[in-house]
PDB file as gemmi writes it, atoms N, CA and C in Angstrom:
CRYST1    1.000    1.000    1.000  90.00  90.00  90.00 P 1                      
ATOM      1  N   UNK A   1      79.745 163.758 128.697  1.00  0.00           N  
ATOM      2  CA  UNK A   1      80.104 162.559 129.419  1.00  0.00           C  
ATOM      3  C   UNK A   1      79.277 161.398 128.884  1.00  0.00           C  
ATOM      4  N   UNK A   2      79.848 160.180 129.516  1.00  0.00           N  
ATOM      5  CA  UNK A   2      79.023 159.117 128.370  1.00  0.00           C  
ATOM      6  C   UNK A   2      78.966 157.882 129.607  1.00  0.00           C  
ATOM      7  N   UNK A   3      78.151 157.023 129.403  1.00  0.00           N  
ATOM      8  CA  UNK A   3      78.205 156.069 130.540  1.00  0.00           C  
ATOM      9  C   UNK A   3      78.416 155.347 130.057  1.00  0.00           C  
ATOM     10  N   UNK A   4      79.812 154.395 130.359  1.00  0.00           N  
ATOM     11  CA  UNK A   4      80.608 153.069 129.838  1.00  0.00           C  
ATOM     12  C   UNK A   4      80.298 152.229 130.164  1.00  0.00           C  
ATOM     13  N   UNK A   5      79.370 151.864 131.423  1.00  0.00           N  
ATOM     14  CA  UNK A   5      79.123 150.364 132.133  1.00  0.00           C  
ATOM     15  C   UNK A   5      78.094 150.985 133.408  1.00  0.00           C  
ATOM     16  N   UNK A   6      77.078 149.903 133.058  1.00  0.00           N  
ATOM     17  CA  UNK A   6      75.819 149.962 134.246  1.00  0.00           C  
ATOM     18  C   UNK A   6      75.734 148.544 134.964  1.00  0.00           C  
ATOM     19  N   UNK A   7      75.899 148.615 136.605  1.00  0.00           N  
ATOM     20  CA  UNK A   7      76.012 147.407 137.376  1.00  0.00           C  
ATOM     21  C   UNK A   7      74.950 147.086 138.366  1.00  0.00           C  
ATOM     22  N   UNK A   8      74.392 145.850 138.612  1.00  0.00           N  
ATOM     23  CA  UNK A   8      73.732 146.073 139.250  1.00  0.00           C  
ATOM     24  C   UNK A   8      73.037 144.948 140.039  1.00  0.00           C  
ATOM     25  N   UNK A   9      73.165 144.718 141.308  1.00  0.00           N  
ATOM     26  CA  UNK A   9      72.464 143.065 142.563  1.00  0.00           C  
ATOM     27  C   UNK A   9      71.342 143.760 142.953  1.00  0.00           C  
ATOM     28  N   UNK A  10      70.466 142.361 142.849  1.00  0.00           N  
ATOM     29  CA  UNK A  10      69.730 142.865 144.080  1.00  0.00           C  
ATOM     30  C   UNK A  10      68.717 143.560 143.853  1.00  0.00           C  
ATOM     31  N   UNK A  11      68.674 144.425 142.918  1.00  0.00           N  
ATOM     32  CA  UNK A  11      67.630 145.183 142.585  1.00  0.00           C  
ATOM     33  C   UNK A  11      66.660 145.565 141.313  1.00  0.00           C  
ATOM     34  N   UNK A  12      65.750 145.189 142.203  1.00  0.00           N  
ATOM     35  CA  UNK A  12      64.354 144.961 141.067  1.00  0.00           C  
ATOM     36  C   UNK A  12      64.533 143.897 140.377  1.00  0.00           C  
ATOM     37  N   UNK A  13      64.484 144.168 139.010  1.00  0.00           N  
ATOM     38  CA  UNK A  13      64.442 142.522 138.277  1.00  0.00           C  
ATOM     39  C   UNK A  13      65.458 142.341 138.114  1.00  0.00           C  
ATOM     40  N   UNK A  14      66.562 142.587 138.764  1.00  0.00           N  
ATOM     41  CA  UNK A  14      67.844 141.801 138.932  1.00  0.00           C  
ATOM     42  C   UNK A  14      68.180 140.792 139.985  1.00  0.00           C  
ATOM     43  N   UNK A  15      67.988 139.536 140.422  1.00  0.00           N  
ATOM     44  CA  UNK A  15      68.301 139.381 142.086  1.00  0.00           C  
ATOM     45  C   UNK A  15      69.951 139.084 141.456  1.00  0.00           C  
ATOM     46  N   UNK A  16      70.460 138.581 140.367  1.00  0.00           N  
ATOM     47  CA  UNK A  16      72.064 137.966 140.544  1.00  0.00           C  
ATOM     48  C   UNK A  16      72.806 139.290 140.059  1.00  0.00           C  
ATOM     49  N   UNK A  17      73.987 139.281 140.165  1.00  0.00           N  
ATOM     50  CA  UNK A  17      74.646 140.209 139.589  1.00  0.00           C  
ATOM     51  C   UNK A  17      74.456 140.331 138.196  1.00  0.00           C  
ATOM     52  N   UNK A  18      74.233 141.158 137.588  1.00  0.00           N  
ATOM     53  CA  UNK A  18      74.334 142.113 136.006  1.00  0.00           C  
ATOM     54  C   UNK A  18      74.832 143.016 136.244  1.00  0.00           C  
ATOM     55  N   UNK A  19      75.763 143.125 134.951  1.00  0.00           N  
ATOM     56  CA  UNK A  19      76.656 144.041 134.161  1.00  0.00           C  
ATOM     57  C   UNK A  19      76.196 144.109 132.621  1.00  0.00           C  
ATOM     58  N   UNK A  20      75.858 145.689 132.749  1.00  0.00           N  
ATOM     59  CA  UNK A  20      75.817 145.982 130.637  1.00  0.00           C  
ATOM     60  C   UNK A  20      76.882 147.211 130.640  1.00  0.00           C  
ATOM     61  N   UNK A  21      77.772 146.781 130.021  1.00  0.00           N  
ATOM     62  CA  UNK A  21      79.178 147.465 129.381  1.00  0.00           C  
ATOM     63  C   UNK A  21      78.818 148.303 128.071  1.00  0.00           C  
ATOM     64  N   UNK A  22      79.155 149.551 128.278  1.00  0.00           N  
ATOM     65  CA  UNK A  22      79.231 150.069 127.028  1.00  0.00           C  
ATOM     66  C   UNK A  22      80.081 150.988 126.568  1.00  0.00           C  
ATOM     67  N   UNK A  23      80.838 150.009 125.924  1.00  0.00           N  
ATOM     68  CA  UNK A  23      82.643 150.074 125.192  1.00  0.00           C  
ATOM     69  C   UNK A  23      82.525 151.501 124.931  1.00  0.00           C  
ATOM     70  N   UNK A  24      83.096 152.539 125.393  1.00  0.00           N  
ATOM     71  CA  UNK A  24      83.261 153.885 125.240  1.00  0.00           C  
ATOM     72  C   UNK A  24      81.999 154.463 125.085  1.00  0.00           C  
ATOM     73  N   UNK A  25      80.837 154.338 125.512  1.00  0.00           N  
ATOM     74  CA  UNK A  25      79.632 154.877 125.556  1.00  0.00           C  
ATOM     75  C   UNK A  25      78.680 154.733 124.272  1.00  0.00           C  
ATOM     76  N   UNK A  26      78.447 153.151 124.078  1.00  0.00           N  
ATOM     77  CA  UNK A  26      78.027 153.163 122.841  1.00  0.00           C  
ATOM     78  C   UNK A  26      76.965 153.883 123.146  1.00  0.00           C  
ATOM     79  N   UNK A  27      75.245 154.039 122.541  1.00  0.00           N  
ATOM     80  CA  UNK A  27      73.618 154.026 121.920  1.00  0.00           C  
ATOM     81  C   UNK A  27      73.720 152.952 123.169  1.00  0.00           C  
ATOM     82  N   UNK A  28      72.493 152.532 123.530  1.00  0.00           N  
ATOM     83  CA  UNK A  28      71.604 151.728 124.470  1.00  0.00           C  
ATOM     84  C   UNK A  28      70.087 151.773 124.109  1.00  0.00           C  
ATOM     85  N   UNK A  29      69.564 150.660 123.471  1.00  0.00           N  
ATOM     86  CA  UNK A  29      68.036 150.417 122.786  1.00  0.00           C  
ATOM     87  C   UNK A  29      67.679 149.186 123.645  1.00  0.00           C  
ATOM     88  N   UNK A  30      66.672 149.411 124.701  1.00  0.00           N  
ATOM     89  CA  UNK A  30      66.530 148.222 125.083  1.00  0.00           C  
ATOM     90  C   UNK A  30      65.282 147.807 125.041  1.00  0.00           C  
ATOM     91  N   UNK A  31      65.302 146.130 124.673  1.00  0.00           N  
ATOM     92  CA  UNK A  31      63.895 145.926 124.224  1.00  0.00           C  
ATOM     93  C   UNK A  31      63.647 144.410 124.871  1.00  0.00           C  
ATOM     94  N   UNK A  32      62.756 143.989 125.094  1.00  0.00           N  
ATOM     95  CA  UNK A  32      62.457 142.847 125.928  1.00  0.00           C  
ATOM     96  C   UNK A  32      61.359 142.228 126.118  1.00  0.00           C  
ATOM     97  N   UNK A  33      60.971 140.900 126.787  1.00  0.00           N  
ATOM     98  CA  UNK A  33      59.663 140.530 127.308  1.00  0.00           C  
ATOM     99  C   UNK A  33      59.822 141.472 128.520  1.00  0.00           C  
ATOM    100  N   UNK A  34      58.205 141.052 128.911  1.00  0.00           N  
ATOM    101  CA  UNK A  34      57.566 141.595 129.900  1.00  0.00           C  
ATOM    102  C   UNK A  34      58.875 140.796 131.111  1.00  0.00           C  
ATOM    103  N   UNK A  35      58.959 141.860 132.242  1.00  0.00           N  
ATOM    104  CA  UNK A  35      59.162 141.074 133.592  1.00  0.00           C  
ATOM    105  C   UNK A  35      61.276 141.173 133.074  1.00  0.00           C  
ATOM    106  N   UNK A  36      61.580 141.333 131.571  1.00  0.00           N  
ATOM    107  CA  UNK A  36      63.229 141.269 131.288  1.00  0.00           C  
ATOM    108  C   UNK A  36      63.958 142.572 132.105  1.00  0.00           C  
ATOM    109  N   UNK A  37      63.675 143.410 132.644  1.00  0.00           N  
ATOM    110  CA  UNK A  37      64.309 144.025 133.181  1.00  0.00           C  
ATOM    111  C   UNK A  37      64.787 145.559 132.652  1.00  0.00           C  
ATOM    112  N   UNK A  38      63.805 146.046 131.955  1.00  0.00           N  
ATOM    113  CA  UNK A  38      63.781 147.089 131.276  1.00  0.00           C  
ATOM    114  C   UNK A  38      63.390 148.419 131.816  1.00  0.00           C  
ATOM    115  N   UNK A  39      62.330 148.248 132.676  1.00  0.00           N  
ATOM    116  CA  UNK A  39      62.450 149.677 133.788  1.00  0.00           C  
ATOM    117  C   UNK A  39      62.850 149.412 134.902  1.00  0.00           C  
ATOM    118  N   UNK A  40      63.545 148.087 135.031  1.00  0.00           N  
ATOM    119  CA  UNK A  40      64.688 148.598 136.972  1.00  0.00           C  
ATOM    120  C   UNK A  40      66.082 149.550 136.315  1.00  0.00           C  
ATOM    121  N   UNK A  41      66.617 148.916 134.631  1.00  0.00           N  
ATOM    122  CA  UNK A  41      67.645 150.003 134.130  1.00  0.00           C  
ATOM    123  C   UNK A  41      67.336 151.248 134.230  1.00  0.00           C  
ATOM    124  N   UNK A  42      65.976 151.616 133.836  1.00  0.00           N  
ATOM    125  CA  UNK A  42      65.434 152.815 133.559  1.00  0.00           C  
ATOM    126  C   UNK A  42      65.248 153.790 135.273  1.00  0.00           C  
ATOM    127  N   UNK A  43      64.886 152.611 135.827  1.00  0.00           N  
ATOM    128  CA  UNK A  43      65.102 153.675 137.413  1.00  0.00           C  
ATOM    129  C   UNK A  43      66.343 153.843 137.709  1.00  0.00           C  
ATOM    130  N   UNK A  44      67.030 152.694 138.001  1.00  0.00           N  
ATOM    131  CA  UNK A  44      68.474 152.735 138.166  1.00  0.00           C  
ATOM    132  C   UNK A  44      69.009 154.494 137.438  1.00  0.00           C  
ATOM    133  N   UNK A  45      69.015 154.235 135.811  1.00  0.00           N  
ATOM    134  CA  UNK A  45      69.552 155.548 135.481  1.00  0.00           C  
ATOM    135  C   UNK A  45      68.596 156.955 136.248  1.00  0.00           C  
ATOM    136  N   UNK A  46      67.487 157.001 136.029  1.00  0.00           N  
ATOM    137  CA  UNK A  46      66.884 157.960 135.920  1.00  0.00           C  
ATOM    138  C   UNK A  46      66.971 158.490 137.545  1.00  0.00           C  
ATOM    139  N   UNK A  47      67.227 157.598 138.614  1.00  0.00           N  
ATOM    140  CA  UNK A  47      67.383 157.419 140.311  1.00  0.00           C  
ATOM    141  C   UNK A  47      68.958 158.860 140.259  1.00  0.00           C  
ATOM    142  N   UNK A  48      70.031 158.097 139.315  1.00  0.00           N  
ATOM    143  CA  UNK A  48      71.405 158.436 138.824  1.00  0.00           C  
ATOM    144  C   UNK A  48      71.332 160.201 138.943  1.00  0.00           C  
ATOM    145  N   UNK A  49      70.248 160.562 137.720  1.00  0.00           N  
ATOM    146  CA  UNK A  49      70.452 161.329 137.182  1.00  0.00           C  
ATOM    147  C   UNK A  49      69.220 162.773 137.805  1.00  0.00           C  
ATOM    148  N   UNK A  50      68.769 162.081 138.528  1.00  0.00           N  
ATOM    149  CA  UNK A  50      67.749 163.120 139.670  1.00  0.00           C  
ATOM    150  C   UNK A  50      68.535 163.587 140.814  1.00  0.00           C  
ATOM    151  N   UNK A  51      69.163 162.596 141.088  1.00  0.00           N  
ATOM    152  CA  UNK A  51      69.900 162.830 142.605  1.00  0.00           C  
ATOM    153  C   UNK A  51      69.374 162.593 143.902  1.00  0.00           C  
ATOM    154  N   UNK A  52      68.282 161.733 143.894  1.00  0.00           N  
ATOM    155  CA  UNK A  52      66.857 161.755 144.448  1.00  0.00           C  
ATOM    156  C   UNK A  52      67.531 161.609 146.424  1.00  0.00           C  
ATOM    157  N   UNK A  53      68.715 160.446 145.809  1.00  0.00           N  
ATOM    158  CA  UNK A  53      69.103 159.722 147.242  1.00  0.00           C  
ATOM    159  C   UNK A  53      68.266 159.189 148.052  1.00  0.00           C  
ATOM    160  N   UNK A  54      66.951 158.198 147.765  1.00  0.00           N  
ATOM    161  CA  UNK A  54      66.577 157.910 148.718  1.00  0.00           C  
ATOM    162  C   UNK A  54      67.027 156.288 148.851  1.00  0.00           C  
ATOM    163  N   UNK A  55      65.950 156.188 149.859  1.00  0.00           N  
ATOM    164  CA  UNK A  55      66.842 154.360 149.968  1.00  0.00           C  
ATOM    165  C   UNK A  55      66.674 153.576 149.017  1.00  0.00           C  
ATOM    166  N   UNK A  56      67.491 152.970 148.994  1.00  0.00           N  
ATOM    167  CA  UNK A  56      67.630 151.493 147.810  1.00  0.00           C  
ATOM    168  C   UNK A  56      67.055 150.556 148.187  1.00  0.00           C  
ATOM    169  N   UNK A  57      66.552 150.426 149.734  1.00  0.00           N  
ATOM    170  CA  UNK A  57      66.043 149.080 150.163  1.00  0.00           C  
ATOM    171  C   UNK A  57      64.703 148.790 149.595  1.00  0.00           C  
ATOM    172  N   UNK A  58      63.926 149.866 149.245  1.00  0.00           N  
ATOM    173  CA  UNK A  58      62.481 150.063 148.998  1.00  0.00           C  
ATOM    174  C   UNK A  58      62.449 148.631 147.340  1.00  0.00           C  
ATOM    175  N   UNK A  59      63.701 149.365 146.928  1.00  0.00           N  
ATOM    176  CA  UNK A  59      63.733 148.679 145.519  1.00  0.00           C  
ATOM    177  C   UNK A  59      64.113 147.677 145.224  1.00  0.00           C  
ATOM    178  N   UNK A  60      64.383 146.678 146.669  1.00  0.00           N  
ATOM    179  CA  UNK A  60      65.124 145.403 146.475  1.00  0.00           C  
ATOM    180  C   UNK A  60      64.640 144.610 145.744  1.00  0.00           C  
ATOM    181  N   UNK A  61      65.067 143.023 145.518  1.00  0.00           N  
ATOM    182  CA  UNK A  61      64.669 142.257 144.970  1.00  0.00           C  
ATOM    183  C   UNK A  61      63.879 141.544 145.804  1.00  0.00           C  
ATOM    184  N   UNK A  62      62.698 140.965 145.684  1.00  0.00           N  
ATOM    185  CA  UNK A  62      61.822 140.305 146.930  1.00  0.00           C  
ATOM    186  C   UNK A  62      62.536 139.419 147.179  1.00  0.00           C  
ATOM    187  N   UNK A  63      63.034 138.481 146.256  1.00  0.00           N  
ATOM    188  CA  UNK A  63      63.716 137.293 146.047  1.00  0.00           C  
ATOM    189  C   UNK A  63      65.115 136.890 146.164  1.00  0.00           C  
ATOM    190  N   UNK A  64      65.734 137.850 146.622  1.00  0.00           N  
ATOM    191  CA  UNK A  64      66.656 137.695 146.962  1.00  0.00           C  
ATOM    192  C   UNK A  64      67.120 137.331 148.270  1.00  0.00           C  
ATOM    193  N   UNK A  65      68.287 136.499 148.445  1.00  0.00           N  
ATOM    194  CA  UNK A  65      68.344 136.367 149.836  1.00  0.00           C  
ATOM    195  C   UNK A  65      68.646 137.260 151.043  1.00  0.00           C  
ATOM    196  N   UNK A  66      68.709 136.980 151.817  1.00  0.00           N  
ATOM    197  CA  UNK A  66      68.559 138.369 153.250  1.00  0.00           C  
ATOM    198  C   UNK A  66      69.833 139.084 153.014  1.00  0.00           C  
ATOM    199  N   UNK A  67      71.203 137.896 153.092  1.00  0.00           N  
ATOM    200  CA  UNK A  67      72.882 138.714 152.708  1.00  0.00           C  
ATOM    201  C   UNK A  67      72.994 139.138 151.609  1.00  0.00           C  
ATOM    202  N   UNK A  68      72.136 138.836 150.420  1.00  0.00           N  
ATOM    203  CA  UNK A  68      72.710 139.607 149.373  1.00  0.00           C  
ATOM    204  C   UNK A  68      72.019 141.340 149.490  1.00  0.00           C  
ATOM    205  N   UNK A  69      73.039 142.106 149.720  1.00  0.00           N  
ATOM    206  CA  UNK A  69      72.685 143.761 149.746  1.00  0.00           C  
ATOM    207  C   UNK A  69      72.590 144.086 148.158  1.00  0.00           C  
ATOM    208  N   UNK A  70      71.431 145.007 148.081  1.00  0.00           N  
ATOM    209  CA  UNK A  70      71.443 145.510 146.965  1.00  0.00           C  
ATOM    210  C   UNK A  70      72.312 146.502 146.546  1.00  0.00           C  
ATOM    211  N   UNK A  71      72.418 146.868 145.333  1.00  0.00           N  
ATOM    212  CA  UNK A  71      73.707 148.060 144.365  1.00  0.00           C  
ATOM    213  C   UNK A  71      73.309 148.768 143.187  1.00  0.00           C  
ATOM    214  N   UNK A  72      73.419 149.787 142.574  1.00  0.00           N  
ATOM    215  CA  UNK A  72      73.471 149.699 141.488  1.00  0.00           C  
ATOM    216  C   UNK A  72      74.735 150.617 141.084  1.00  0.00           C  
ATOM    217  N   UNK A  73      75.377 150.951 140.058  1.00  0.00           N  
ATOM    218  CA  UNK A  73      76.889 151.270 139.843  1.00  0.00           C  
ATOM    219  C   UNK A  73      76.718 151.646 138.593  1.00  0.00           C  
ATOM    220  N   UNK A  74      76.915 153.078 138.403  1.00  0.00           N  
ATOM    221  CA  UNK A  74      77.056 153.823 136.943  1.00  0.00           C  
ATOM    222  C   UNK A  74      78.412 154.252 136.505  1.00  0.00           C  
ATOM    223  N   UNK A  75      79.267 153.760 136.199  1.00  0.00           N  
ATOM    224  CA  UNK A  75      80.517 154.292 135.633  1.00  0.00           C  
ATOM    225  C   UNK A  75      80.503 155.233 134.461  1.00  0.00           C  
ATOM    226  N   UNK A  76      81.016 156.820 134.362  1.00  0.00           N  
ATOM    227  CA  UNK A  76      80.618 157.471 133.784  1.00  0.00           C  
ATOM    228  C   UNK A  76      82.293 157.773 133.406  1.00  0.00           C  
ATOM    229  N   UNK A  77      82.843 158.513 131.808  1.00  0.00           N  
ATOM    230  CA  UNK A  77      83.312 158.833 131.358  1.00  0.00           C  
ATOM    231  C   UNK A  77      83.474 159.989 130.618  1.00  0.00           C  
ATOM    232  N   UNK A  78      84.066 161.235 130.630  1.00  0.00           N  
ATOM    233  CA  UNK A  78      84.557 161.893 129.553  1.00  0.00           C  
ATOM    234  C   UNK A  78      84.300 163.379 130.379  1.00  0.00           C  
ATOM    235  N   UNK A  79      84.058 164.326 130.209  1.00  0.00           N  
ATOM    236  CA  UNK A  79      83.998 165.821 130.607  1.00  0.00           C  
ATOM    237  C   UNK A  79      82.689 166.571 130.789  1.00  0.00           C  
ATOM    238  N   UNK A  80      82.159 167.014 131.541  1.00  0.00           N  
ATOM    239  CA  UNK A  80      81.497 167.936 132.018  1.00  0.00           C  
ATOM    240  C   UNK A  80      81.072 168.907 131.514  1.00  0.00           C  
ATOM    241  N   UNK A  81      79.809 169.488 131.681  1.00  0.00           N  
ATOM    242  CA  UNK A  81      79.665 170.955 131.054  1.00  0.00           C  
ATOM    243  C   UNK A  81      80.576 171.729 131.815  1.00  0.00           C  
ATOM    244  N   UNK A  82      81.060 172.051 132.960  1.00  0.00           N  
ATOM    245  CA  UNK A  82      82.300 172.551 133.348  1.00  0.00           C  
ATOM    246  C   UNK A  82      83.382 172.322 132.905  1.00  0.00           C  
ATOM    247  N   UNK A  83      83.483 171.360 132.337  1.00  0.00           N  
ATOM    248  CA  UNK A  83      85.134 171.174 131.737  1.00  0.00           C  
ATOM    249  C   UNK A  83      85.876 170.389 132.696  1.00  0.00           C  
ATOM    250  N   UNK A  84      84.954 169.897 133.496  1.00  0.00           N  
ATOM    251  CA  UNK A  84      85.756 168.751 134.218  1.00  0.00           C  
ATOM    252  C   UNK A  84      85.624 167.339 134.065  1.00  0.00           C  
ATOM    253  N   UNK A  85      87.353 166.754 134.147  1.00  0.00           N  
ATOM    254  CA  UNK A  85      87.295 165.184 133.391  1.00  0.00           C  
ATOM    255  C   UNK A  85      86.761 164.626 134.733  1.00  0.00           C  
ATOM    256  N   UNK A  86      85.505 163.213 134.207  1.00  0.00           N  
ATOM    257  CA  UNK A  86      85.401 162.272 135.186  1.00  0.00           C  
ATOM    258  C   UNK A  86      85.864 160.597 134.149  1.00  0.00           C  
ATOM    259  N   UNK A  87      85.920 160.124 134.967  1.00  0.00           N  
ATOM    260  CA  UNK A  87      86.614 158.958 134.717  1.00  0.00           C  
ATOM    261  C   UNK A  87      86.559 157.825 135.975  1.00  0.00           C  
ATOM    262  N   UNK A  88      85.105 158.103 136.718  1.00  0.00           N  
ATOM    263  CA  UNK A  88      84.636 157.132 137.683  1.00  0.00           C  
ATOM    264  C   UNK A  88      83.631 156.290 138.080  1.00  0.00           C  
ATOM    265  N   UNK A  89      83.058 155.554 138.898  1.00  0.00           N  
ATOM    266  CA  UNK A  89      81.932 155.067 139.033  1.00  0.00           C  
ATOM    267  C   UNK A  89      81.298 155.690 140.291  1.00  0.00           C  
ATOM    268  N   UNK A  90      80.018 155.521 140.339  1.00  0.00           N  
ATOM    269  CA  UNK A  90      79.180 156.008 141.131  1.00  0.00           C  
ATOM    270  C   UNK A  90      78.260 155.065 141.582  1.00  0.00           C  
ATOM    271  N   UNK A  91      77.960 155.005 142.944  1.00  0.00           N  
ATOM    272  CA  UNK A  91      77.532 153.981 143.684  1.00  0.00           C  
ATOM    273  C   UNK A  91      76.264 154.292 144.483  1.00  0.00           C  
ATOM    274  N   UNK A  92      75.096 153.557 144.217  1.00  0.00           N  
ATOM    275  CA  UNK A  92      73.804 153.548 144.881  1.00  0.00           C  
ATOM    276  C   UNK A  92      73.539 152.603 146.054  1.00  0.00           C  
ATOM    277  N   UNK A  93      73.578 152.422 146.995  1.00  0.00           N  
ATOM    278  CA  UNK A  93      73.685 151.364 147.793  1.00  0.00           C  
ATOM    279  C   UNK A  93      73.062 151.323 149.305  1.00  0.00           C  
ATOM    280  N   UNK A  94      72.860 150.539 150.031  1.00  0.00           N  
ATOM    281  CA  UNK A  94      72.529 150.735 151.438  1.00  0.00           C  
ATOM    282  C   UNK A  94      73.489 151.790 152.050  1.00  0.00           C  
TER     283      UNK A  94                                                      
END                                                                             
């Protein structure tokens, strides 16, 4: 399976909406200043891929305003070690 698009308000060094698309699951190298937003992706996925489920509120953005709820959104593509097709997104949220 391959992850096509990572979304994400609200959380951590995101307060506005971001989207990073990746056209049929490209490679992902991410490199940045300090403070660019390089380990809220890295929790975001790694949150994904533990299954941890805990709250999202912990991880908000300080700065954000009170109505904006935080998200983050992994859209994943292609087949399973079971052999099962996914072809959906997956949602972290309040």
């Amino acid at each position: 399976m391959k992850i096509t698009r990572i979304s994400m308000e609200g959380f951590r060094a995101f307060d506005a909406p971001f989207a990073l698309d990746l056209d049929g699951g490209k490679n992902l190298l991410l490199h940045g200043e300090n403070g660019a937003g390089k380990s809220s992706i890295y929790l975001a996925l790694k949150r994904f891929f533990e299954e941890r489920g805990d709250n999202i509120a912990k991880h908000r953005n300080l700065f954000s305003p009170a109505t904006r709820l935080s998200h983050v959104r992994v859209h994943l593509k292609g087949t399973d070690a079971a052999g099962k097709a996914h072809d959906g997104e997956f949602h972290w949220d309040v």
